[in-house]
C-alpha positions as CSV (number, residue, x, y, z in Angstrom):
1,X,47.3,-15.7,-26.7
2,X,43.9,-14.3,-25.3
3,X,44.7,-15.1,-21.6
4,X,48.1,-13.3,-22.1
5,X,46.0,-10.4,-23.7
6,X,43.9,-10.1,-20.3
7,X,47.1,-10.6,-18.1
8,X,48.4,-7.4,-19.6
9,X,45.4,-5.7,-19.7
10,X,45.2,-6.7,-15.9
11,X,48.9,-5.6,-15.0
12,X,48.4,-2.3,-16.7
13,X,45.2,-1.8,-15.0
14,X,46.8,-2.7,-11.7
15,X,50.2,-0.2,-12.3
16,X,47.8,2.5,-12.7
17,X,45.9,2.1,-10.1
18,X,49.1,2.2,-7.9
19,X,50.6,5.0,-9.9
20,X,48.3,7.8,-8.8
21,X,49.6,10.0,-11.1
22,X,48.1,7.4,-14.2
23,X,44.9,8.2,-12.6
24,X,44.4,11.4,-14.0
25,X,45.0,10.5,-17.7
26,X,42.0,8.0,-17.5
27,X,39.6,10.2,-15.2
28,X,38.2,12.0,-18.4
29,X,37.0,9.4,-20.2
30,X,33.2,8.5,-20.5
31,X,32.9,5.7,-22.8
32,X,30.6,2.6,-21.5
33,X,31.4,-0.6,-23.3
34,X,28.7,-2.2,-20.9
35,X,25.4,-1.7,-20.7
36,X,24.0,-1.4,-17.0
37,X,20.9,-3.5,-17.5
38,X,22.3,-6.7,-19.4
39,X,20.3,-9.7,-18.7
40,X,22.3,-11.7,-20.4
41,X,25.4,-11.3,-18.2
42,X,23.1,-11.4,-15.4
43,X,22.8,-14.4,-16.2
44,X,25.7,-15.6,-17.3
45,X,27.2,-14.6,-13.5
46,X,24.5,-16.6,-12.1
47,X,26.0,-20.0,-14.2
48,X,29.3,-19.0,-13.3
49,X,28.7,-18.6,-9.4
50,X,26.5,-21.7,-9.8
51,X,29.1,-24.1,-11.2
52,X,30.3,-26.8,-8.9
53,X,34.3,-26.6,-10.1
54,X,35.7,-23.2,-9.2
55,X,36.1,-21.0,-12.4
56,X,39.6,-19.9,-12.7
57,X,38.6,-17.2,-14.6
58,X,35.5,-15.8,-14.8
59,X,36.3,-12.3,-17.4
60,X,37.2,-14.6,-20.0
61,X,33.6,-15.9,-20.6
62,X,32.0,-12.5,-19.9
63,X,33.8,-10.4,-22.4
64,X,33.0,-10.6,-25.9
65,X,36.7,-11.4,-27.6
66,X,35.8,-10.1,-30.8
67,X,34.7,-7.0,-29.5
68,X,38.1,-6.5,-27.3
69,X,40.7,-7.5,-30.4
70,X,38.8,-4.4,-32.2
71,X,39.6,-1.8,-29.5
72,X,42.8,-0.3,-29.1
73,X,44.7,-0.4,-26.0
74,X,43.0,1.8,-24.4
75,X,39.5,0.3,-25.4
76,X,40.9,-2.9,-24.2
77,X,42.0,-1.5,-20.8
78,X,38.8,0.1,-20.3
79,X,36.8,-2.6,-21.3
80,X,38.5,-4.9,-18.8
81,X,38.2,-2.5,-16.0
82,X,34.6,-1.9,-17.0
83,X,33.6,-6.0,-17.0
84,X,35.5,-5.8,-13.8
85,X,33.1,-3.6,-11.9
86,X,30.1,-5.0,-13.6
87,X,30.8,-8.5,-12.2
88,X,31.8,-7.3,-9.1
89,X,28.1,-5.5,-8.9
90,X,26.1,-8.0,-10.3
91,X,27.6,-10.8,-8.2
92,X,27.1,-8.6,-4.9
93,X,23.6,-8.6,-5.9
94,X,22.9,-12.0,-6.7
95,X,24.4,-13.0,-3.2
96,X,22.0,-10.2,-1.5
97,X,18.9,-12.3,-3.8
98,X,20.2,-15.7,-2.0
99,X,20.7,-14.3,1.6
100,X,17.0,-12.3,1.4
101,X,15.7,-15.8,0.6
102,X,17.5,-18.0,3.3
């Protein structure tokens, strides 16, 4: 049930971004789920991009399932997008950290 929740989440997200006019009904909205300085899922990238099998899917174990099945649809959407971009940063980063040291 929770991995069909985040393949909707996913296909809605996608549709939008596709239909430019959905764009512009999201553009307004200022709400951060995430904190920008979160150690914790620092970290928790790190063990993920560390792992020796390949994770199929990495969003499941950074977003907090009890605090997506409280937001609406909307919440969720943004949530998603929002974890998205957050481990899309912090795992740019952490492969800048390992080629500065090699």
């Amino acid at each position: 049930m929770k991995n069909d929740i985040l393949k909707i989440l996913a296909s809605k997200a996608k549709n939008r971004l596709i239909n430019k006019n959905l764009r512009n009904t999201y553009s307004n909205v200022e709400v951060k789920i995430i904190s920008k300085d979160d150690d914790n899922f620092y970290n928790k990238v790190k063990e993920i991009m560390e792992e020796k099998n390949y994770v199929y899917n990495p969003l499941k174990r950074l977003m907090d399932e009890e605090k997506l099945m409280k937001l609406d649809a909307r919440g969720r959407e943004r949530y998603l997008l929002e974890t998205i971009e957050k481990y899309q940063e912090v795992r740019r980063k952490i492969e800048q950290e390992r080629s500065a040291i090699v």
